[in-house]
N, C-alpha and C positions, 0 to 999 in steps of 0.2 A: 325626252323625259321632262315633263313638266316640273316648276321650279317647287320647292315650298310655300311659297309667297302663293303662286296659283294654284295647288292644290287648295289650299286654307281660303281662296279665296272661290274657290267652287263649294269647297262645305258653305263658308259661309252665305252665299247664295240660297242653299238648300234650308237654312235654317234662321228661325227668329229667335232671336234671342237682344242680351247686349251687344250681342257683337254688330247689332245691323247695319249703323254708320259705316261700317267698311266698306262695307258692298257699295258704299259710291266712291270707293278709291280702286276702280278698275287699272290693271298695270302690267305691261305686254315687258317683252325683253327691250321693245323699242322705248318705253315709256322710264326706264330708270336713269335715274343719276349718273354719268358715269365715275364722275369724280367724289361723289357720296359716297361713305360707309352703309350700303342699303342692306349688309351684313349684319348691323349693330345692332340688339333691340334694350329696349332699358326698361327697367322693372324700379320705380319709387322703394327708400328703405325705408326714407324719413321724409317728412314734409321742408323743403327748403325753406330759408328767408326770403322773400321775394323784393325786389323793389315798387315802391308802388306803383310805377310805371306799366308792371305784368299781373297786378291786381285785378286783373279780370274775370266775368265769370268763365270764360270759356278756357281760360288757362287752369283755374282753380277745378272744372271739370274734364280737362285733360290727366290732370296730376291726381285727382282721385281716379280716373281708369285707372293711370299707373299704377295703383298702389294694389289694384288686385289683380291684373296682368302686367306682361311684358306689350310694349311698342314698339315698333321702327320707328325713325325719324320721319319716314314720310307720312307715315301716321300724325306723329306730335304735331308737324306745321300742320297741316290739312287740318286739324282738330281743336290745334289752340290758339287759331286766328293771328298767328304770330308771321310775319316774314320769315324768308327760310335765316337773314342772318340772326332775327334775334332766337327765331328758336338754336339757333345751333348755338349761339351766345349764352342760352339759358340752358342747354344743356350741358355744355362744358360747364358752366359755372358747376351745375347741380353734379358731376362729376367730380372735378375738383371738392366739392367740400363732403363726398364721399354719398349724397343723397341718391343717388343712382347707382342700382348696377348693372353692370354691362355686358351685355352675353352676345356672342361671338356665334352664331346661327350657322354660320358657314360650317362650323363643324361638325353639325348634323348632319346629314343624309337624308337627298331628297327621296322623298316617298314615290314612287314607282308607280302608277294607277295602267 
């Protein structure tokens, strides 16, 4: 049974839209994290403080996708040219001060094709 992550990422194949950057994040069962939360997706509430260190344009056009979908994490590194630790640094941070929220995907049900 195919995961969610591959379903969504067979639609997104089929279709153009915003979503097309994904379609170069192909991802098998052999292809994940194991020690990642590749469970976790995050949806922007608010716009963080940033240091200006993460003052980037490609960070600041990661965080606005957030802000009108939900992400994985392997989304956010792939997309905000960050390292995986500072992305994960910058996602706890953006946790912690409540700018993110955190949806739990695993409790869905994968779709069945």
């Amino acid at each position: 049974m195919p995961s969610v992550y591959d379903s969504l990422s067979q639609w997104l194949q089929k279709t153009t839209s915003s979503f097309a950057e994904l379609r170069v994040l192909p991802m098998t069962q052999a292809g994940h994290d194991k020690g990642a939360a590749d469970h976790l997706i995050y949806r922007l509430r608010q716009w963080p403080d940033l240091p200006s260190a993460l003052r980037t344009a490609d960070v600041y056009r990661t965080l606005s996708v957030m802000s009108s979908r939900p992400v994985n994490r392997r989304w956010f590194v792939a997309s905000s040219g960050l390292t995986l630790a500072e992305a994960d640094a910058l996602i706890q941070r953006m946790v912690d001060d409540e700018a993110v929220e955190v949806i739990d995907a695993s409790i869905f049900p994968d779709s069945g094709s």
